[in-house]
KOLTIVO-978174 format. One record per residue (C-alpha): residue number from 0; x, y, z. Coordinates in Angstrom, 1 decimal. Layout:
N
<k->NUM	px->X	py->Y	pz->Z>
...
//
This chain:
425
<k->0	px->-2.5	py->-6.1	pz->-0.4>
<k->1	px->-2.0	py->-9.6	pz->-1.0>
<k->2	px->-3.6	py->-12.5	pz->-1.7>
<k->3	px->-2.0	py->-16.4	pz->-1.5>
<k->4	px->-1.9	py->-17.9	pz->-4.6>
<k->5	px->-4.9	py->-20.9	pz->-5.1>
<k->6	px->-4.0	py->-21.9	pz->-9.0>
<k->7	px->-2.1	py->-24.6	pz->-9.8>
<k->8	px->1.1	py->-24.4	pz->-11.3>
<k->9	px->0.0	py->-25.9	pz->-14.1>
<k->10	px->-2.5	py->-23.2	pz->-14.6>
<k->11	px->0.1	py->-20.7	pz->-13.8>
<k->12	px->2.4	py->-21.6	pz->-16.7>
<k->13	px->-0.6	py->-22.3	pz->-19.4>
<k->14	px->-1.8	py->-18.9	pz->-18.0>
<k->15	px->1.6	py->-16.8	pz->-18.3>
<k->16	px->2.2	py->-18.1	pz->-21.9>
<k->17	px->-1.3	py->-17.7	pz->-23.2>
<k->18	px->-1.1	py->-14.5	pz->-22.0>
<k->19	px->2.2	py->-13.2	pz->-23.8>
<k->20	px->1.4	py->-14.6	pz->-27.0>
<k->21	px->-2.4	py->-13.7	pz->-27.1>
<k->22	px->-0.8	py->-10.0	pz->-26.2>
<k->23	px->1.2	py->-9.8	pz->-29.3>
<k->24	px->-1.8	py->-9.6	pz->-31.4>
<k->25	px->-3.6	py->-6.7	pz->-29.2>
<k->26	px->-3.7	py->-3.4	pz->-30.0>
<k->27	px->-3.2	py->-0.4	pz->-27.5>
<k->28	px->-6.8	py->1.2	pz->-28.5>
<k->29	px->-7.7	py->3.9	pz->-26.4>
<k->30	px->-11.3	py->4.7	pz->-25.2>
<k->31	px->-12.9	py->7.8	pz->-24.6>
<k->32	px->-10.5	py->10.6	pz->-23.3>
<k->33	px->-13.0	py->13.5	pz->-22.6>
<k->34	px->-15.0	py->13.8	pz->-19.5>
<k->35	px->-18.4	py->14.5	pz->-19.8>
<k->36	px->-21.8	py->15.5	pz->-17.2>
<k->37	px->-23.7	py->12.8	pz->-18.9>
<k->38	px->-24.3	py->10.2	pz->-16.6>
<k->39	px->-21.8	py->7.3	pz->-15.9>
<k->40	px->-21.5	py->4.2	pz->-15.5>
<k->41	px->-17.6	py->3.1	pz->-13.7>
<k->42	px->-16.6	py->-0.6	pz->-12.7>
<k->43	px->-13.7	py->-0.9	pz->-10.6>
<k->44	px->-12.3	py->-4.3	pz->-9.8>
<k->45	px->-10.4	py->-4.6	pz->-6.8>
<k->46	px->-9.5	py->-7.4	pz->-4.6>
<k->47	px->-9.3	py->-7.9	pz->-0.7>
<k->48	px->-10.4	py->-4.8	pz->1.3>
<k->49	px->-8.9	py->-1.6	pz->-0.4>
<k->50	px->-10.9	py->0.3	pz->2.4>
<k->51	px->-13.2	py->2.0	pz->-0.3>
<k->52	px->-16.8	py->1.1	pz->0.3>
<k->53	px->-17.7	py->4.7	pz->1.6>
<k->54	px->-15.4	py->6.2	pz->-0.5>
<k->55	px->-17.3	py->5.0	pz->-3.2>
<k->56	px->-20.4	py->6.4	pz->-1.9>
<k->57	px->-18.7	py->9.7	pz->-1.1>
<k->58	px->-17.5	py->10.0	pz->-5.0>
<k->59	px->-21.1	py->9.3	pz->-6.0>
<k->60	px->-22.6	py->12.1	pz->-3.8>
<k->61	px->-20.1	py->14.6	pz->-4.9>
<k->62	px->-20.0	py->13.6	pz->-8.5>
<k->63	px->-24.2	py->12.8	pz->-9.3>
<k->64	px->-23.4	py->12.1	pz->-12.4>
<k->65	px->-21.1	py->8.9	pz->-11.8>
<k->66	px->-22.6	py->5.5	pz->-10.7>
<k->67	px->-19.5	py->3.4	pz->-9.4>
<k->68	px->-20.0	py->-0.8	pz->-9.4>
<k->69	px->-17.3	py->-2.4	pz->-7.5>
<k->70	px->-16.0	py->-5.5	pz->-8.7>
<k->71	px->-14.4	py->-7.2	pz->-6.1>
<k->72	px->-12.2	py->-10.6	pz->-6.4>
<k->73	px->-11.6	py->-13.1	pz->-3.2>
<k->74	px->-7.7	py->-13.5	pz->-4.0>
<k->75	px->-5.0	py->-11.0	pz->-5.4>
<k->76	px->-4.9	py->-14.4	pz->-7.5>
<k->77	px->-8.3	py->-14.3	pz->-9.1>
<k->78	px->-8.1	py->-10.4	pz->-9.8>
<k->79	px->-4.9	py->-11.6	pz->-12.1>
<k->80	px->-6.5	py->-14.6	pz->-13.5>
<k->81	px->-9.8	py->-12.1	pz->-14.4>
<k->82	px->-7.3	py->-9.3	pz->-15.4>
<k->83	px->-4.9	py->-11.1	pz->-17.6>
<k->84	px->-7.7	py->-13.5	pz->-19.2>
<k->85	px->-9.8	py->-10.1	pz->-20.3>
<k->86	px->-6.5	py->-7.7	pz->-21.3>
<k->87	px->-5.5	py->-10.5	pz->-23.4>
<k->88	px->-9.2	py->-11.1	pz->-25.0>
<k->89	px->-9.1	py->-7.1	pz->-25.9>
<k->90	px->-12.5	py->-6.6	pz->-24.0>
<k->91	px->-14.4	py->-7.0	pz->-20.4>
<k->92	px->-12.1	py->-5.7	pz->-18.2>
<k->93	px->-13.4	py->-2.7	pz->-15.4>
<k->94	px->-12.8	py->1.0	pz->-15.9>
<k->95	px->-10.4	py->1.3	pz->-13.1>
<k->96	px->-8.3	py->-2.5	pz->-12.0>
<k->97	px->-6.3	py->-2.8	pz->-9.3>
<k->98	px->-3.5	py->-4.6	pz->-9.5>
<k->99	px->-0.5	py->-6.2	pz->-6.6>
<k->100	px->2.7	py->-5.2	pz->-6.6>
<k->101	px->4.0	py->-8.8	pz->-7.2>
<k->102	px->2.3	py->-9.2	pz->-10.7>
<k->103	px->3.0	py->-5.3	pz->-11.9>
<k->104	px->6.0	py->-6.4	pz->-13.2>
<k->105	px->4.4	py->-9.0	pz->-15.4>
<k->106	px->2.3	py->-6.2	pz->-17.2>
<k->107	px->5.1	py->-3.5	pz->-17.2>
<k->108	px->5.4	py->-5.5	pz->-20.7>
<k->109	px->2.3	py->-4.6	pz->-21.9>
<k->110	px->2.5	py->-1.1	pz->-20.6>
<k->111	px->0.7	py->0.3	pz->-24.1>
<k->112	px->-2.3	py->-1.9	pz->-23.2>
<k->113	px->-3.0	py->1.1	pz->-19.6>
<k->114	px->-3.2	py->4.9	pz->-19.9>
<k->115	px->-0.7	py->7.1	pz->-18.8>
<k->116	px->-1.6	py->8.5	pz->-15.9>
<k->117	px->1.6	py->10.8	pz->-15.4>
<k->118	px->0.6	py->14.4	pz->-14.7>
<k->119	px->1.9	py->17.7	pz->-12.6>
<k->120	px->-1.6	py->17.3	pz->-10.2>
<k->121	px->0.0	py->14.2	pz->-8.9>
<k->122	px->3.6	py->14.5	pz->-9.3>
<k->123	px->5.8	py->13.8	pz->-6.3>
<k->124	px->2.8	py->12.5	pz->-4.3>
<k->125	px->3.8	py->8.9	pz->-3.8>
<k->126	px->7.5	py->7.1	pz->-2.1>
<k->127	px->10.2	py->7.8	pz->-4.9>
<k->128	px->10.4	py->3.8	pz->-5.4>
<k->129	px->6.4	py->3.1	pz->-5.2>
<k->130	px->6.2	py->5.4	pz->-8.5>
<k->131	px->9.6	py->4.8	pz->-9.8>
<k->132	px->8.2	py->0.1	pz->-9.8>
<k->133	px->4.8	py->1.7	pz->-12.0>
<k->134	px->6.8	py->3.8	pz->-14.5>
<k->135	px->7.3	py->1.7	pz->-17.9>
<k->136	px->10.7	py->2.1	pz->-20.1>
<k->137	px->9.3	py->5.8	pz->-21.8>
<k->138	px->8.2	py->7.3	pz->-18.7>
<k->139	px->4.8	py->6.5	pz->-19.0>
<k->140	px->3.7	py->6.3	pz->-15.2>
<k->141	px->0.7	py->3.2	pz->-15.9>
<k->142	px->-0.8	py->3.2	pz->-12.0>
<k->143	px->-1.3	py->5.3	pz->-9.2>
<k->144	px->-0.3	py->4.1	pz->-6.1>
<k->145	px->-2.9	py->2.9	pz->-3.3>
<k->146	px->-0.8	py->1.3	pz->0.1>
<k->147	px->2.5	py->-0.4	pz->1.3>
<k->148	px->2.6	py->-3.1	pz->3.2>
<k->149	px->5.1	py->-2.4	pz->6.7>
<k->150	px->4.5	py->-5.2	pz->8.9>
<k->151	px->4.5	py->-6.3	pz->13.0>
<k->152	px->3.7	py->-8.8	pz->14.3>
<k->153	px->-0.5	py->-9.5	pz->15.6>
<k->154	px->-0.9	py->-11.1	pz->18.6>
<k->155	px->-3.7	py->-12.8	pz->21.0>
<k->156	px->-2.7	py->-11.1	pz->24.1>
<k->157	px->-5.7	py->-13.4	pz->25.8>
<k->158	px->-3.3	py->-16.5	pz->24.7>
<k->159	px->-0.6	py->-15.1	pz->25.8>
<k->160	px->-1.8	py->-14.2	pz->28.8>
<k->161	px->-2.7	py->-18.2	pz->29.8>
<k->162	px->0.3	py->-19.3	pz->29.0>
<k->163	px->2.5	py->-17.4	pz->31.3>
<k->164	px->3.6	py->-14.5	pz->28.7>
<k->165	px->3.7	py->-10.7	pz->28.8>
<k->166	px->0.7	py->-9.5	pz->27.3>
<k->167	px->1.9	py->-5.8	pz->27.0>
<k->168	px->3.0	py->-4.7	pz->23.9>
<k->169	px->6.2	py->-3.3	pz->24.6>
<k->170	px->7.5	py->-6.6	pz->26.4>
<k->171	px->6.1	py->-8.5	pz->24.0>
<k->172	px->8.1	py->-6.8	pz->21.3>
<k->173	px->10.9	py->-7.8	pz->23.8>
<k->174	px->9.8	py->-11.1	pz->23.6>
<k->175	px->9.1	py->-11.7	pz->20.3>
<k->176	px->12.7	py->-9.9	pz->19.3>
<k->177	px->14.1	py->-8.7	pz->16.6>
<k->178	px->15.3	py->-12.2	pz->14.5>
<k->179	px->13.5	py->-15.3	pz->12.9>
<k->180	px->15.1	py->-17.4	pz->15.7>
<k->181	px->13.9	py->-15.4	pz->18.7>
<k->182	px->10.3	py->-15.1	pz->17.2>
<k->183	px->10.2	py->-18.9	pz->16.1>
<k->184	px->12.3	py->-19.1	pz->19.9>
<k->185	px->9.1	py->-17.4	pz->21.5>
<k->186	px->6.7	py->-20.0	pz->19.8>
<k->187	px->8.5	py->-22.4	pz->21.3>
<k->188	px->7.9	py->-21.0	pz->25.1>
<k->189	px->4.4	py->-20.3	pz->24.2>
<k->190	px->4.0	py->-24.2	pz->23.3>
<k->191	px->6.3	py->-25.4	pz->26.6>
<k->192	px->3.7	py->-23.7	pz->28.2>
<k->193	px->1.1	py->-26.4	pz->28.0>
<k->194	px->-1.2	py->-24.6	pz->25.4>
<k->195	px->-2.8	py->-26.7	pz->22.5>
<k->196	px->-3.0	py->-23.5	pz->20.4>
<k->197	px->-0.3	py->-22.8	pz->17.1>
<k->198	px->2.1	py->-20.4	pz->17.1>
<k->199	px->1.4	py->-19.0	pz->13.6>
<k->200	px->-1.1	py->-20.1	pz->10.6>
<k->201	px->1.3	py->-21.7	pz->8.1>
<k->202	px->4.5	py->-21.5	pz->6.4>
<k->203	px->3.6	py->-19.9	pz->3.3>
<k->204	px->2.5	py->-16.9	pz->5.4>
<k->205	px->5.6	py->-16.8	pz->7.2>
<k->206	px->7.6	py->-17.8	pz->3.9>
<k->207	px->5.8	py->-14.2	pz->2.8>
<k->208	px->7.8	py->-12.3	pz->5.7>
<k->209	px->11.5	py->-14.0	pz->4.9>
<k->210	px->11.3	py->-14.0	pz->1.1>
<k->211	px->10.2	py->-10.4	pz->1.1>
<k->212	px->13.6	py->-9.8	pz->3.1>
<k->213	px->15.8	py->-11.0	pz->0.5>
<k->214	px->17.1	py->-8.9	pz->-2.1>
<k->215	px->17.1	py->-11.0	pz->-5.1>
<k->216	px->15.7	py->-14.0	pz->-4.2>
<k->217	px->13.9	py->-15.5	pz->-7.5>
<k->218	px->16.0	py->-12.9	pz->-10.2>
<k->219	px->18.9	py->-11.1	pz->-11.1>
<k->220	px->18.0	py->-7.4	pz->-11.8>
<k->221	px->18.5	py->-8.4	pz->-15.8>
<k->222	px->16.2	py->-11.0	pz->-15.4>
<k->223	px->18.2	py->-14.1	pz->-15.0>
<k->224	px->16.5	py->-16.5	pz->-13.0>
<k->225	px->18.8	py->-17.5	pz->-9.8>
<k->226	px->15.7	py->-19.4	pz->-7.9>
<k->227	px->16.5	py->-22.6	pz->-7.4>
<k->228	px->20.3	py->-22.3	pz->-7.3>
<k->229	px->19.9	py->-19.1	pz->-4.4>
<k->230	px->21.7	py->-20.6	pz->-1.2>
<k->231	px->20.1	py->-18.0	pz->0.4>
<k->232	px->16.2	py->-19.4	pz->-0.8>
<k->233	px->16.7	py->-22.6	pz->0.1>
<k->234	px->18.4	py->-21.8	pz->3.6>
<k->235	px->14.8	py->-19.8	pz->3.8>
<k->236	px->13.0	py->-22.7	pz->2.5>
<k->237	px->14.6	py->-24.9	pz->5.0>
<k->238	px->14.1	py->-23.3	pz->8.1>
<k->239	px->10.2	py->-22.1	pz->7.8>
<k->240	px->9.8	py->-25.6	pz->7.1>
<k->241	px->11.6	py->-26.2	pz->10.8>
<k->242	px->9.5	py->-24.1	pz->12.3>
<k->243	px->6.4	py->-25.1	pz->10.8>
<k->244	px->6.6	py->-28.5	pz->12.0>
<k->245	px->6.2	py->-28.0	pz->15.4>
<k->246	px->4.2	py->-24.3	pz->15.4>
<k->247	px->2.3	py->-24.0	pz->12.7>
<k->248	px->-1.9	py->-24.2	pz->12.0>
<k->249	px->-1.1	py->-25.6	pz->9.0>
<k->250	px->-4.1	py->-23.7	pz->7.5>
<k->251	px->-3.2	py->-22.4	pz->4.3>
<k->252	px->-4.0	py->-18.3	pz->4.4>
<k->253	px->-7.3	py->-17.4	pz->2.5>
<k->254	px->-9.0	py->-20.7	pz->2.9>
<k->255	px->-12.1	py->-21.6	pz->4.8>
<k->256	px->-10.8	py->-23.3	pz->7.6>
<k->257	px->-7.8	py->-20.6	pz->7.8>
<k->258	px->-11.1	py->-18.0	pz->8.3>
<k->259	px->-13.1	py->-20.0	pz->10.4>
<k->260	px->-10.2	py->-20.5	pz->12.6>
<k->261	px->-10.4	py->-16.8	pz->13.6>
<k->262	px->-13.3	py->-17.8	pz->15.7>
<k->263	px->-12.3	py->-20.5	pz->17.4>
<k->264	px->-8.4	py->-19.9	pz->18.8>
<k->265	px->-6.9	py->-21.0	pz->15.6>
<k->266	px->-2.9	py->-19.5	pz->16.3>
<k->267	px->-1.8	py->-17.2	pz->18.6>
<k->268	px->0.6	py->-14.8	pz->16.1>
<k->269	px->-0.1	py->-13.8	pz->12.7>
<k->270	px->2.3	py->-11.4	pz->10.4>
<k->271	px->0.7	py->-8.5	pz->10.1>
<k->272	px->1.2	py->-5.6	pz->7.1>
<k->273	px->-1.4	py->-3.4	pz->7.7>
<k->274	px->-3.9	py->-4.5	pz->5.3>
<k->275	px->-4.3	py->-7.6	pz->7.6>
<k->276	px->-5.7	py->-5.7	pz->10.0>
<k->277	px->-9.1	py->-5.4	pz->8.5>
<k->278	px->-9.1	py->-8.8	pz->7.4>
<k->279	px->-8.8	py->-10.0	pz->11.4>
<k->280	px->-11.1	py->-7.4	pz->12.5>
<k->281	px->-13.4	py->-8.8	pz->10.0>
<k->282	px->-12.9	py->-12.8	pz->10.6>
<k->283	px->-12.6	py->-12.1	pz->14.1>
<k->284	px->-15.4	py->-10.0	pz->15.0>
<k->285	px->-16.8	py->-10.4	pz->18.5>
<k->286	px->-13.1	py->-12.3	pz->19.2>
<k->287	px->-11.1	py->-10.1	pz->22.2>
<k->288	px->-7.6	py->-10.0	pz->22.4>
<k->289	px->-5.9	py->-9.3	pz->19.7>
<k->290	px->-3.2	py->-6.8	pz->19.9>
<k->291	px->0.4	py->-5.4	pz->18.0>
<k->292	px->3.3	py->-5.2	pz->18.6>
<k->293	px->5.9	py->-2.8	pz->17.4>
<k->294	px->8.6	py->-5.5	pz->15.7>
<k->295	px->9.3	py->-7.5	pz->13.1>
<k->296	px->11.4	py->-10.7	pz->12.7>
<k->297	px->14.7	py->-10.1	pz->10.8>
<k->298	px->14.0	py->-6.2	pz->11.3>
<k->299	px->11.5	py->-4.8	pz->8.9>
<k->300	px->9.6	py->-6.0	pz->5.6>
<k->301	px->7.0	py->-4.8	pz->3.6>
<k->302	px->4.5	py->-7.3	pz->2.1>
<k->303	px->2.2	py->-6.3	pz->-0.5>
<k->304	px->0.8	py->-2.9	pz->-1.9>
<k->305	px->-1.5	py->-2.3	pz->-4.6>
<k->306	px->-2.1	py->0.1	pz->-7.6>
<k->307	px->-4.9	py->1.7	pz->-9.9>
<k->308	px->-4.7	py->1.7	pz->-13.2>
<k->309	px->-6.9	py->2.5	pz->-16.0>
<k->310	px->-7.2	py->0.2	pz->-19.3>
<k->311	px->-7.4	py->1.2	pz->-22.4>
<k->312	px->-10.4	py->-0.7	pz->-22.9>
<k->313	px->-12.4	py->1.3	pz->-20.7>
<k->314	px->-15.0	py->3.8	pz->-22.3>
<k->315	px->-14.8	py->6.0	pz->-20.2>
<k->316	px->-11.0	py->7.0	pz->-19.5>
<k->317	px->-11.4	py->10.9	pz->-18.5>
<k->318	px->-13.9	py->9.9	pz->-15.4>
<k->319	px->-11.7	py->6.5	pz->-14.5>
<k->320	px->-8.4	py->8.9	pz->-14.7>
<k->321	px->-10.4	py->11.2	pz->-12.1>
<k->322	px->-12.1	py->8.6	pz->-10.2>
<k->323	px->-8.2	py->6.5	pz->-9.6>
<k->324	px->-6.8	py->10.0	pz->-8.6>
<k->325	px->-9.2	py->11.1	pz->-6.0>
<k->326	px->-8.9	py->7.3	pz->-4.3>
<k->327	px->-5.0	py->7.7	pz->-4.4>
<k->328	px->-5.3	py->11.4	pz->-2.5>
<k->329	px->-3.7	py->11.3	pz->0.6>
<k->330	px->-7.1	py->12.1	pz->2.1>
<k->331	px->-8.7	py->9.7	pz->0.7>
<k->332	px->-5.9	py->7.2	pz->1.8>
<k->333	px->-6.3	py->8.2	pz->5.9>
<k->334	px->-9.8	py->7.3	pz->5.2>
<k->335	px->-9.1	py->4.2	pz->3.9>
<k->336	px->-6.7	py->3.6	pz->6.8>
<k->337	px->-9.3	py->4.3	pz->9.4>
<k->338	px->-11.3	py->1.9	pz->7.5>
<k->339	px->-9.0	py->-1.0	pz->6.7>
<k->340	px->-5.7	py->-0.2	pz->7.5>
<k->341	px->-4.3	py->0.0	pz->4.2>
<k->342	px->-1.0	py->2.0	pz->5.2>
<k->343	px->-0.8	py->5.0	pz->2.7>
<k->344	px->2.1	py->5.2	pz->0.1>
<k->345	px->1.6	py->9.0	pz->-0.6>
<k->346	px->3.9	py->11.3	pz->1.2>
<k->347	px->1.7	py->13.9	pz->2.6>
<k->348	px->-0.3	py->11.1	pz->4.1>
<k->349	px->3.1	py->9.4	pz->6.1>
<k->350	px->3.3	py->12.7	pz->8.2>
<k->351	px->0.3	py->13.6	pz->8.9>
<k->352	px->-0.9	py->13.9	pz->12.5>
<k->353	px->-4.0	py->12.3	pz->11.6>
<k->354	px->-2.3	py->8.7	pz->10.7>
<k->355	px->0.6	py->8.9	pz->13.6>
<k->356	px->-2.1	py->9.8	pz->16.0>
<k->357	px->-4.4	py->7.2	pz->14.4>
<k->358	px->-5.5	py->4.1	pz->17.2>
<k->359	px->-7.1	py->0.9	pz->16.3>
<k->360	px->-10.2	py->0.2	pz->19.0>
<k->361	px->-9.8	py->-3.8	pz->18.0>
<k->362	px->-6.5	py->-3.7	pz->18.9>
<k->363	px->-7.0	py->-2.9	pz->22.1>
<k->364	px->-6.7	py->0.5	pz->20.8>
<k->365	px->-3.0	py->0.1	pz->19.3>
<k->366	px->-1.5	py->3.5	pz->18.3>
<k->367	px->-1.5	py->1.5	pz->14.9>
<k->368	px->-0.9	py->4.7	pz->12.9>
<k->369	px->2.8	py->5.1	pz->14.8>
<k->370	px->3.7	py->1.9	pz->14.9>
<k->371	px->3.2	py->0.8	pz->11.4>
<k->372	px->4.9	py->4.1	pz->10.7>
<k->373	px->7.8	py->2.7	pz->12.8>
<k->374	px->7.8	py->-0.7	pz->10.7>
<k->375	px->7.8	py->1.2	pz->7.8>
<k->376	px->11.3	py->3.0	pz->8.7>
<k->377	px->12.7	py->-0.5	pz->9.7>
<k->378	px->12.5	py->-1.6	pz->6.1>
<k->379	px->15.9	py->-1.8	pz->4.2>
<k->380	px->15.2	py->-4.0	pz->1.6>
<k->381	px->13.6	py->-3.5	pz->-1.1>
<k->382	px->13.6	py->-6.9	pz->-3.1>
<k->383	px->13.8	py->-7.1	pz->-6.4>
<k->384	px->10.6	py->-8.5	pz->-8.6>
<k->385	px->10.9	py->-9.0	pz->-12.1>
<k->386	px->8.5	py->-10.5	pz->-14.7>
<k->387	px->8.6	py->-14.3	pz->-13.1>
<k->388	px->8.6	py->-13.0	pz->-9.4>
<k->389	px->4.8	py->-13.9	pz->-9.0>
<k->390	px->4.9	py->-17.2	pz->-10.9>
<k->391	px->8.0	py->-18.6	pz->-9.3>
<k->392	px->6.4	py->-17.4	pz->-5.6>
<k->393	px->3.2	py->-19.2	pz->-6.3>
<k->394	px->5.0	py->-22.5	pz->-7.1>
<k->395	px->7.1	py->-22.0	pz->-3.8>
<k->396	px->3.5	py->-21.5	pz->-2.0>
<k->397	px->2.3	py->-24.6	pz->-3.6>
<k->398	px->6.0	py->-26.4	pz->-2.1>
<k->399	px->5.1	py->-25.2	pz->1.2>
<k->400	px->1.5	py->-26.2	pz->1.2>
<k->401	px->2.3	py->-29.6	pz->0.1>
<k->402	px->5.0	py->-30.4	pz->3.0>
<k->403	px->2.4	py->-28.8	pz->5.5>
<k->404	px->-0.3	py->-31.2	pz->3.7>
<k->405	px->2.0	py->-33.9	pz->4.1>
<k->406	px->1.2	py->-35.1	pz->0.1>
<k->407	px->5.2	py->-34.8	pz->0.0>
<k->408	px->8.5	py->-34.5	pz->1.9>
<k->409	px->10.3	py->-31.4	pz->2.2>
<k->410	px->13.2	py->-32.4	pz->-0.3>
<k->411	px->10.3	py->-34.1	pz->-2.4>
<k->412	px->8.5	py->-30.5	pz->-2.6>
<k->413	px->11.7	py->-28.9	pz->-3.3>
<k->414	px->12.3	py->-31.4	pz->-6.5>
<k->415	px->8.8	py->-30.3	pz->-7.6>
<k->416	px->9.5	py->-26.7	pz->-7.3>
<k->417	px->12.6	py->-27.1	pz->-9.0>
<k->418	px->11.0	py->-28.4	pz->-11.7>
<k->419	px->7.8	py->-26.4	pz->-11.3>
<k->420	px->10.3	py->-23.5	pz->-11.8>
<k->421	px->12.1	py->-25.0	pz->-14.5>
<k->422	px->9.1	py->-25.3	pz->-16.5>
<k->423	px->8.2	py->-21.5	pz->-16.6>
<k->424	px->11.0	py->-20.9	pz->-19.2>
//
């Protein structure tokens, strides 16, 4: 799951450094390792919808003993801010955090800091690559994998429909085709047809979709930063920007107006892993029309996925261990995708007849289970994120933001990136 980024860069840098050095003083204490029947008290801080409200409740009434208090952030951003702030104070954080696949890397470094959770009950029950991106330098595996993010694309087949276009979801996927020109070339007819309504919400969400199809697009696999000097990020950079000047909301993801905007025709496509399903089920509720379709531009991507780990703060580290394994069963992770669409990560859950068969009812009852399924074998990158993925991508956010703002020019915003990036060492 993902969350746009609302800090500031300066915040980001101050935050990243503070963070590192505070760490070098911290010791890898451990908390208690053996599970007990006495009752217990479990935080877990997640962020977004992770699709575990019942779950939670289902835990409790199987396990009387534990009490579960979740702890949940607005932004994928604030989880970090909380996360890294308490890890590096040596004390507050949950018994069980979940944590985005964009800042893992960032606390790979501090890998002594989260129990091991490597053991034969849950070997081999994730995607080779989703356990292989948890898995510190000695093998230690730190978190257990919750969902991936394939993406299509969402649509308002009601929009569509006034404006001349197919509405079904197979000729829409013919429509929308299989490139970033034919998608941004399908905004285009959507707009020629008279309709006041955006394409899309806003170029950082889009900018989400092409960055996440480039292989190294902020660092080399040893670390060196390439960012600013990648032809192939500022080509990206360049062309989102294009597009967004004639089809996009402008309305940054997560914010109010972005939410509101659900309920009163605010854009007409959105990019959609399938974690954003829940989130437009939720801000649109009572809103008809929205549909999927089985495509993606540039191919196939995969934006966002999340993790469980278990600090060594925590007290009670036996119950978290057991708590963060049960969420992470493929059982548990159909559940979750009934409930949220959070696509699973874990093997036996991927060919199950229960999530290909699965059907969302606000989707106009969208065989969502097979055609996320579908994205997800359409994906053939895998980009690389290293330790200054997530801070260089939230300064790019705040580039596009500004341009869509219109506080600064497109080469402006660039400049400040540049130096934004410059700045992070």
């Amino acid at each position: 799951m993902k969350r746009f980024p609302r800090s500031t860069i300066a915040t980001t840098v101050a935050g990243a450094a503070a963070f590192a050095l505070i760490l070098t003083g911290c010791s890898a204490g451990a908390g208690s390792e053996q599970a007990t029947n006495a009752k217990v008290k479990l935080t877990v801080a997640t962020f977004n919808e992770f699709g575990y409200d019942s779950l939670f409740k289902e835990y409790e009434a199987a396990n009387p003993n534990v009490t579960i208090v979740n702890k949940k952030a607005a932004t994928s951003n604030e989880a970090r801010d909380n996360l890294t702030t308490r890890l590096a104070a040596g004390s507050g954080l949950s018994d069980v955090e979940a944590i985005e696949v964009d800042w893992l890397p960032e606390l790979l470094q501090y890998s002594d800091q989260f129990a091991d959770l490597s053991s034969a009950d849950v070997k081999g029950r994730w995607l080779d690559w989703k356990t292989k991106a948890a898995t510190d330098a000695t093998g230690r595996l730190i978190a257990y994998g919750t969902d991936i993010g394939p993406e299509g694309v969402c649509y308002r087949s009601d929009l569509f429909k006034a404006a001349g276009l197919p509405t079904d979801r197979a000729e829409v996927a013919k429509l929308l085709g299989t490139t970033w020109d034919s998608y941004y070339a399908a905004g285009a007819k959507f707009k020629a047809a008279g309709t006041n309504v955006p394409w899309f919400d806003s170029a950082g969400a889009t900018w989400q979709g092409v960055v996440n199809q480039i292989p190294n697009a902020y660092e080399k696999k040893d670390g060196t930063v390439i960012a600013t000097e990648n032809p192939a990020v500022k080509k990206a950079y360049t062309s989102v920007l294009a597009a967004s000047s004639t089809l996009s909301a402008h309305l940054a993801q997560w914010s109010d107006d972005w939410t509101k905007s659900f309920q009163n025709n605010g854009f007409a496509t959105q990019l959609c892993p399938g974690w954003m399903l829940g989130v437009i089920s939720g801000n649109a509720a009572g809103v008809t029309g929205w549909d999927i379709a089985d495509t993606f531009p540039g191919g196939g991507g995969n934006w966002g996925g999340s993790y469980l780990t278990v600090p060594n703060q925590s007290k009670h580290q036996a119950e978290a261990k057991k708590l963060a394994a049960w969420l992470t069963a493929p059982e548990q992770q159909l559940k979750a995708f009934a409930s949220k669409g959070t696509f699973p990560s874990q093997v036996d859950a991927l060919s199950s007849d229960k999530l290909l068969g699965s059907t969302n009812a606000f989707f106009n009852n969208a065989p969502t289970g097979q055609i996320l399924a579908n994205r997800a074998a359409a994906i053939d990158v895998t980009p690389f994120k290293g330790v200054k993925y997530f801070p260089i991508n939230d300064a790019m956010q705040q580039a596009l933001t500004r341009v869509e703002s219109g506080t600064m020019s497109a080469d402006q915003s660039w400049n400040q990136w540049v130096a934004d990036v410059k700045a992070l060492g």
